[in-house]
One Martini backbone bead per residue (centre of mass of N, CA, C, O) as a GRO file, in nm:
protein
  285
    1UNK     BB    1   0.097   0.039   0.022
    2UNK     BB    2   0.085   0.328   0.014
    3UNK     BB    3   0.252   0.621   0.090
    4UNK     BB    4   0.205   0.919   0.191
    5UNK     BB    5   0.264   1.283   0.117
    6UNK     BB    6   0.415   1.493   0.327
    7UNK     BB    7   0.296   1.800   0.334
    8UNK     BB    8   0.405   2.132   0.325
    9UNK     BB    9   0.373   2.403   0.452
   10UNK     BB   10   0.259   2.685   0.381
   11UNK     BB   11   0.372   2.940   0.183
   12UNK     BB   12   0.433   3.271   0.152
   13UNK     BB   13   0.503   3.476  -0.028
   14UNK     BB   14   0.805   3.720  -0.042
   15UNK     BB   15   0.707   3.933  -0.251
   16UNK     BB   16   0.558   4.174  -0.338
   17UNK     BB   17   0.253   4.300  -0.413
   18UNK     BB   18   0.137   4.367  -0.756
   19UNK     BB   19  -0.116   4.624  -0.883
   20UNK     BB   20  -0.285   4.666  -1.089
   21UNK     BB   21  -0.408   4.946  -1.277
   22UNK     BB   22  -0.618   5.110  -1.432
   23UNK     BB   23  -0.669   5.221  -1.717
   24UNK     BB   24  -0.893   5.307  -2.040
   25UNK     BB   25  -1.094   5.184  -1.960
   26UNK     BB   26  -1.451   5.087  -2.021
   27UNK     BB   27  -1.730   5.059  -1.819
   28UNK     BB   28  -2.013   4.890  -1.870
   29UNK     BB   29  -2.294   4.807  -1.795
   30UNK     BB   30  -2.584   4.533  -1.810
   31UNK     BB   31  -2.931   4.524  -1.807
   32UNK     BB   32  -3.130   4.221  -1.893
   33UNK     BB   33  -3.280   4.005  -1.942
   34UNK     BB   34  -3.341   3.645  -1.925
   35UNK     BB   35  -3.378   3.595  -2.197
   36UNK     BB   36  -3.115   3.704  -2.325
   37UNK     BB   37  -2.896   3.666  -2.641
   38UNK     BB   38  -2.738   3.930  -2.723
   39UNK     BB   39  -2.422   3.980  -2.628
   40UNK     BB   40  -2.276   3.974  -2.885
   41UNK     BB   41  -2.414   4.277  -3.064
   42UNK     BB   42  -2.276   4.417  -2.849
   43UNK     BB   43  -1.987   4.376  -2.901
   44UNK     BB   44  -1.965   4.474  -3.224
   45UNK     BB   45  -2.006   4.779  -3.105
   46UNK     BB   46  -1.685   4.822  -3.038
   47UNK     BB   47  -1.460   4.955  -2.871
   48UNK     BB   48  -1.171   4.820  -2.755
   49UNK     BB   49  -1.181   4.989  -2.433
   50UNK     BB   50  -1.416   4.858  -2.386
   51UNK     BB   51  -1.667   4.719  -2.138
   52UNK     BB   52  -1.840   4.457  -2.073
   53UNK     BB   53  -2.145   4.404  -1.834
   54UNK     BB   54  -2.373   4.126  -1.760
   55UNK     BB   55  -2.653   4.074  -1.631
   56UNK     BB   56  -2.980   3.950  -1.501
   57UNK     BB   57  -3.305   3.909  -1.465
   58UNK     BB   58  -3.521   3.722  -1.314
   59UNK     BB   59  -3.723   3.528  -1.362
   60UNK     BB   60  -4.037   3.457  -1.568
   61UNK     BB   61  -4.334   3.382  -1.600
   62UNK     BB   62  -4.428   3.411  -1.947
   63UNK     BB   63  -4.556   3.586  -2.185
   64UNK     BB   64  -4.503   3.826  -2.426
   65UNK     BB   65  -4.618   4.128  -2.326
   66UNK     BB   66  -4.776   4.352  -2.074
   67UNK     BB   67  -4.738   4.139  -1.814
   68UNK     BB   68  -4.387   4.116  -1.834
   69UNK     BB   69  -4.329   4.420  -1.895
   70UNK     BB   70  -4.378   4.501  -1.571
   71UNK     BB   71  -4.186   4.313  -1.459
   72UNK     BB   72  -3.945   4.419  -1.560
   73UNK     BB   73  -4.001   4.737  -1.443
   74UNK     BB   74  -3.929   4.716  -1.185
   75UNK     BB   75  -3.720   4.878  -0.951
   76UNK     BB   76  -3.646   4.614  -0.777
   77UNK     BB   77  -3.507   4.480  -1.020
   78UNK     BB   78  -3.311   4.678  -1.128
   79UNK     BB   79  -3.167   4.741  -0.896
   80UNK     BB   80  -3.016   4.462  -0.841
   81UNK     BB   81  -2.911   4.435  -1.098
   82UNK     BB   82  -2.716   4.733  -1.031
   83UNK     BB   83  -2.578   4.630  -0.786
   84UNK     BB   84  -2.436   4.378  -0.893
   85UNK     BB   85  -2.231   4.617  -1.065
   86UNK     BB   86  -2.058   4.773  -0.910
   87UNK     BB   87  -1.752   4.644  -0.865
   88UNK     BB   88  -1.699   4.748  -1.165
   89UNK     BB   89  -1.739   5.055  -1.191
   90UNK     BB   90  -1.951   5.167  -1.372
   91UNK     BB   91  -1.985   5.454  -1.560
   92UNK     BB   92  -2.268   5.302  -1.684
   93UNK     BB   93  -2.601   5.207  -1.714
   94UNK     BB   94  -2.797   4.951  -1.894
   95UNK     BB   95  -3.104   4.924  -1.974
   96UNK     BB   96  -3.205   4.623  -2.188
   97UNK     BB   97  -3.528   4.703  -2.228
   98UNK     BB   98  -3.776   4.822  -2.407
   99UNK     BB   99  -4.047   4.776  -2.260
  100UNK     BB  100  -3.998   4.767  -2.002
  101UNK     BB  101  -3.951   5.097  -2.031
  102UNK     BB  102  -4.235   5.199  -2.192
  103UNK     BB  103  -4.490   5.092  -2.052
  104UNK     BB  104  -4.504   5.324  -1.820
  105UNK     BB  105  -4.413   5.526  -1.975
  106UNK     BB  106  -4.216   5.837  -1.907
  107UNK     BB  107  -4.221   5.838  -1.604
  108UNK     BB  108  -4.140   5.526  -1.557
  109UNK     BB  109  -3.881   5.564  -1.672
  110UNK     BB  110  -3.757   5.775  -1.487
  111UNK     BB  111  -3.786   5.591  -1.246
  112UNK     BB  112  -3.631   5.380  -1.353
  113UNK     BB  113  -3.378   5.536  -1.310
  114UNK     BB  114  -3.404   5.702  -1.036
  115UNK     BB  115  -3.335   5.404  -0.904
  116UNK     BB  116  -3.074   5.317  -1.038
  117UNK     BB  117  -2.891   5.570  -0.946
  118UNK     BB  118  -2.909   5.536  -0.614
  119UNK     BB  119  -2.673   5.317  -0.640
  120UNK     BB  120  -2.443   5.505  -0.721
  121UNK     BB  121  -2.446   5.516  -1.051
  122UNK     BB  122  -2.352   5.786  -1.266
  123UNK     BB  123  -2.507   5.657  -1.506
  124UNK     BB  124  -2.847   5.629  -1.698
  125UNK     BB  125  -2.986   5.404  -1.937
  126UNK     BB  126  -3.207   5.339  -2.177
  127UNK     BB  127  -3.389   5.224  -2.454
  128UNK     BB  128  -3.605   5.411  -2.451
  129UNK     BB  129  -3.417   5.703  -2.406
  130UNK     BB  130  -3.237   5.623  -2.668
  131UNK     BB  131  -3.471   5.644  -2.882
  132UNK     BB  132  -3.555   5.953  -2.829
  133UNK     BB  133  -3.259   6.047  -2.873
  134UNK     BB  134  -3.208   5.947  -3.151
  135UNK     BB  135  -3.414   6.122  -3.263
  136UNK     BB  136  -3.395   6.390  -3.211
  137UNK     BB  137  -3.059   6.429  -3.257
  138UNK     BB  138  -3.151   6.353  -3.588
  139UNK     BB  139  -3.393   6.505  -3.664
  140UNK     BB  140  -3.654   6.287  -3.594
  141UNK     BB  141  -3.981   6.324  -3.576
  142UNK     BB  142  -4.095   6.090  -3.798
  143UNK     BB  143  -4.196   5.761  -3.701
  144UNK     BB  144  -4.164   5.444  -3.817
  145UNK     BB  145  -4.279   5.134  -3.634
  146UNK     BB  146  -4.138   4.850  -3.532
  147UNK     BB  147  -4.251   4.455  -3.416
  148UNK     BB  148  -4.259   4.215  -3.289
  149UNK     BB  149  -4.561   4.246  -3.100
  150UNK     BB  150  -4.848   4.284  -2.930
  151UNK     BB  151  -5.071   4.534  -3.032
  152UNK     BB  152  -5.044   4.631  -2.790
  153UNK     BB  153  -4.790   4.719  -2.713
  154UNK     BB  154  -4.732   4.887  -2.939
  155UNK     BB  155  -4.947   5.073  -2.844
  156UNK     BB  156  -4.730   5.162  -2.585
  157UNK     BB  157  -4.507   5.266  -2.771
  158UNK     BB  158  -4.648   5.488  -2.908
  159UNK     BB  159  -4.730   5.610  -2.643
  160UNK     BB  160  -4.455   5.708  -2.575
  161UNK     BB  161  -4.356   5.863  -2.806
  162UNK     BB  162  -4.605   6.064  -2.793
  163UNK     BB  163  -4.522   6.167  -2.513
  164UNK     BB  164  -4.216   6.251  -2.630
  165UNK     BB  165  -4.280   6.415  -2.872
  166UNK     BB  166  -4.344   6.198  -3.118
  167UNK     BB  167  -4.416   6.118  -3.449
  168UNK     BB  168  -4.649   5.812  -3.523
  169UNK     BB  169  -4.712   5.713  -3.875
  170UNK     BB  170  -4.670   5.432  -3.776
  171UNK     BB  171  -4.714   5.029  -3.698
  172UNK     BB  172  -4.598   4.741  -3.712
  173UNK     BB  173  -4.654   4.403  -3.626
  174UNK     BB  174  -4.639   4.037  -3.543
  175UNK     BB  175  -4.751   3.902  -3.275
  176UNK     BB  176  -4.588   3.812  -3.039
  177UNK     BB  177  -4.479   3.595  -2.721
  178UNK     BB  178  -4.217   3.477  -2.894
  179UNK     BB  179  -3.959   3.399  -3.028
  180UNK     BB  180  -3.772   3.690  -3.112
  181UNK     BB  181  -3.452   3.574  -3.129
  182UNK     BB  182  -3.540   3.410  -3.393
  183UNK     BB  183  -3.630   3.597  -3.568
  184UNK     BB  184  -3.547   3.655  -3.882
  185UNK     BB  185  -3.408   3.868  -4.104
  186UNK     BB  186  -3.623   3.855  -4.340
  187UNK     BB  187  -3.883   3.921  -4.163
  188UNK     BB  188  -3.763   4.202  -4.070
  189UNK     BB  189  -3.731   4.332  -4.353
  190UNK     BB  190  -4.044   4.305  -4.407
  191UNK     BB  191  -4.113   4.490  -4.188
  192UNK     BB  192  -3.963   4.725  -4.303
  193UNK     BB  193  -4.092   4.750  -4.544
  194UNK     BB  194  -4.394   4.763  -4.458
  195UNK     BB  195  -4.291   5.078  -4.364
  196UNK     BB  196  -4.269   5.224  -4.654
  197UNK     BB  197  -4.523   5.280  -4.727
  198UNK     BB  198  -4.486   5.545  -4.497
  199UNK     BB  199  -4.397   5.863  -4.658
  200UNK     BB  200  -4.372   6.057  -4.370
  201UNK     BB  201  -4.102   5.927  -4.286
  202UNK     BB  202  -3.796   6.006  -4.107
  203UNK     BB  203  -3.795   5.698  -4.009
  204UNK     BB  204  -3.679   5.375  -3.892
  205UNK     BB  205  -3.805   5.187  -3.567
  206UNK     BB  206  -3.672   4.877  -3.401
  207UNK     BB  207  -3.806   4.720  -3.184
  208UNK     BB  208  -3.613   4.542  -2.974
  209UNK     BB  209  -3.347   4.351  -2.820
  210UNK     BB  210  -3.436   4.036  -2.958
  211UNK     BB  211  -3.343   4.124  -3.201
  212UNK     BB  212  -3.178   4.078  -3.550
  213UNK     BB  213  -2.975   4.375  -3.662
  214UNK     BB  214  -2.714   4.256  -3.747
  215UNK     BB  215  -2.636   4.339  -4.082
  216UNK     BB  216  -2.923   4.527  -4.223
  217UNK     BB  217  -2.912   4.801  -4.237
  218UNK     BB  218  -2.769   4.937  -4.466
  219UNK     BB  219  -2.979   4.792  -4.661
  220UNK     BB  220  -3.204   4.897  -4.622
  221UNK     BB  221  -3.158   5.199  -4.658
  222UNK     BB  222  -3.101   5.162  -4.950
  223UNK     BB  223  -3.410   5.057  -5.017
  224UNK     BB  224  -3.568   5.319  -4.874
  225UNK     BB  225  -3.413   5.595  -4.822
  226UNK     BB  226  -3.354   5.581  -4.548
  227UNK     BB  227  -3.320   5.553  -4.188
  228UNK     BB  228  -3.233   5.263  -3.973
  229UNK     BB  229  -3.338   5.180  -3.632
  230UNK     BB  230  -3.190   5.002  -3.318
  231UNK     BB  231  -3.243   4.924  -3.002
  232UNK     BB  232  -2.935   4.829  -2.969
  233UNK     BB  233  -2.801   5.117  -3.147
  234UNK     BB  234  -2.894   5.320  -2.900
  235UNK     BB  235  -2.814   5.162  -2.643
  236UNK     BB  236  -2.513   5.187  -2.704
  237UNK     BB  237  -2.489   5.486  -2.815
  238UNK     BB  238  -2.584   5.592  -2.511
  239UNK     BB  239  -2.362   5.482  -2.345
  240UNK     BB  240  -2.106   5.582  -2.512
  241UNK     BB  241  -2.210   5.867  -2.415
  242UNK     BB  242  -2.241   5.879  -2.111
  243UNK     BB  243  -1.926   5.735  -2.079
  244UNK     BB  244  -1.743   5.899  -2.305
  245UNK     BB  245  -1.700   5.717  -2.575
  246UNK     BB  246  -1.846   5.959  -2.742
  247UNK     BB  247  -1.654   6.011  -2.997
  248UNK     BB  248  -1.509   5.835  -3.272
  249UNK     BB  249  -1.239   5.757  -3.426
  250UNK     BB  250  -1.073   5.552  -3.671
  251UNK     BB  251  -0.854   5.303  -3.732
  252UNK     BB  252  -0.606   5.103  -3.869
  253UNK     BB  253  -0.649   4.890  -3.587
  254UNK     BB  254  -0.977   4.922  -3.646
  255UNK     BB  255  -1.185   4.880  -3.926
  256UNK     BB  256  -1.438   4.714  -3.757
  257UNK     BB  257  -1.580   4.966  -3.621
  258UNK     BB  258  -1.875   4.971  -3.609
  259UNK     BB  259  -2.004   5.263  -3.467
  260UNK     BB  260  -1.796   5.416  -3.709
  261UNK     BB  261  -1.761   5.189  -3.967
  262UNK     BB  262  -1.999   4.957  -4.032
  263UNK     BB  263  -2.263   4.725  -4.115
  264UNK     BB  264  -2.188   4.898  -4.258
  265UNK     BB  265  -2.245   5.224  -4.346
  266UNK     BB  266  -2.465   5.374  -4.178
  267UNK     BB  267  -2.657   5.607  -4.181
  268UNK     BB  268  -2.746   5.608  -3.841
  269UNK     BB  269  -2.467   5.595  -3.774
  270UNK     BB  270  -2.342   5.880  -3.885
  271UNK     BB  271  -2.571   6.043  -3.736
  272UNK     BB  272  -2.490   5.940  -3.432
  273UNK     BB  273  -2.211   6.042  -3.417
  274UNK     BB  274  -2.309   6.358  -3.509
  275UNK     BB  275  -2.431   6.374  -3.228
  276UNK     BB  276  -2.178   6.358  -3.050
  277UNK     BB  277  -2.077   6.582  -3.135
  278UNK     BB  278  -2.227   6.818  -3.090
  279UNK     BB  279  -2.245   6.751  -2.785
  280UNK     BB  280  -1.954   6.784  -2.720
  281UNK     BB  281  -1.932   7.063  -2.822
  282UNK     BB  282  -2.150   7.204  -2.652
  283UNK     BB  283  -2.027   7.128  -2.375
  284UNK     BB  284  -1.761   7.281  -2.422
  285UNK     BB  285  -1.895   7.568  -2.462
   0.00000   0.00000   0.00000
């Protein structure tokens, strides 16, 4: 039978223990619904020194509708999942669910940031305020509207939107109650041209954060002729400007820095820099 071999005692490391300092890394939260699945969508529009943390709200039970969506928006969700991420540090926090933030108006939008911000930390955006703030500083006012949702929901986008003081010429909708994130990248690109009848529209804006519409818009604007914004793309883009990290031109050792240069060049990602740049420059006068 073997002998066991008797192990020396711990010994303390002898030299000083030395800890990196944080860089320029820019650390961004994440809070997401419980069933998302999009966060590689969120990595492919970073810049290099961006860092996402991802969090997720409990599970909940039940089809995506209008009760699954005010238990999203619970500030008692949002702030447990806000404090989940202190540790990080981060810049700002990001709630990332469309319905979550827009079901119960712009009041209840506000509250739930105002929830947020208590835990804490720096800034707080939503995609409902991102969708908002995408559309005014880009100069479109009339806005045509897609969702998977079913029609209630969609209804409550619209009230959303038209109390945040934004004209919505039109709304279609798929009528979903799940299965949001794999709805096909052609059948959203048809619910896109379908809001094209719309000819008052100076913008088209696809809701909802579990749509798949990373690589497909450029091609929309370019059949469309107008700029097409997508829920993914204005929360991550009101974050990197709350954070601080856009303006930001692109360098030939990332030339495929989406949010700057790439999807590829959409015109609506144009328009979103171009309005960074105003706000910093105008912040600075």
């Amino acid at each position: 039978m073997p002998v066991a071999l008797r192990m020396q005692r711990p010994q303390p490391y002898r030299w000083e223990i030395e800890f990196d300092h944080p860089g320029q890394e820019v650390s961004i939260g994440v809070v997401v619904p419980f069933d998302f699945s999009l966060d590689w969508e969120y990595w492919k529009y970073l810049p290099p020194e961006v860092e996402l943390h991802f969090t997720r709200t409990p599970h909940v039970n039940g089809q995506v509708g209008v009760a699954l969506a005010k238990a999203l928006w619970r500030p008692t969700v949002a702030v447990k999942a806000t404090k989940s991420l202190l540790p990080v540090n981060p810049r700002v926090v990001l709630y990332a669910c469309s319905s979550g933030s827009f079901v119960k108006g712009v009041a209840g939008e506000r509250e739930l940031r105002a929830a947020m911000a208590e835990t804490g930390v720096p800034r707080v955006v939503t995609s409902s305020s991102a969708m908002v703030d995408a559309l005014r500083m880009t100069g479109r006012q009339k806005v045509a509207v897609v969702s998977p949702y079913t029609e209630r929901l969609t209804s409550l986008l619209v009230d959303f939107l038209e109390e945040a003081e934004l004209d919505v010429t039109s709304a279609n909708f798929l009528g979903l109650n799940r299965g949001m994130s794999t709805v096909s990248k052609a059948t959203i690109a048809d619910l896109v041209h379908q809001a094209d009848d719309d000819t008052e529209a100076e913008a088209v804006f696809v809701s909802c954060t579990a749509l798949r519409t990373y690589g497909i818009v450029a091609q929309l604007e370019r059949e469309l002729e107008r700029p097409v914004f997508t829920a993914n793309q204005v929360s991550l883009w009101a974050a990197l400007l709350a954070a601080g990290a856009l303006p930001r031109t692109r360098t030939d050792a990332e030339p495929e820095w989406v949010m700057g240069d790439a999807d590829p060049v959409a015109r609506s990602t144009r328009l979103l820099i171009s309005a960074a740049q105003q706000t910093v420059e105008h912040g600075a006068a």
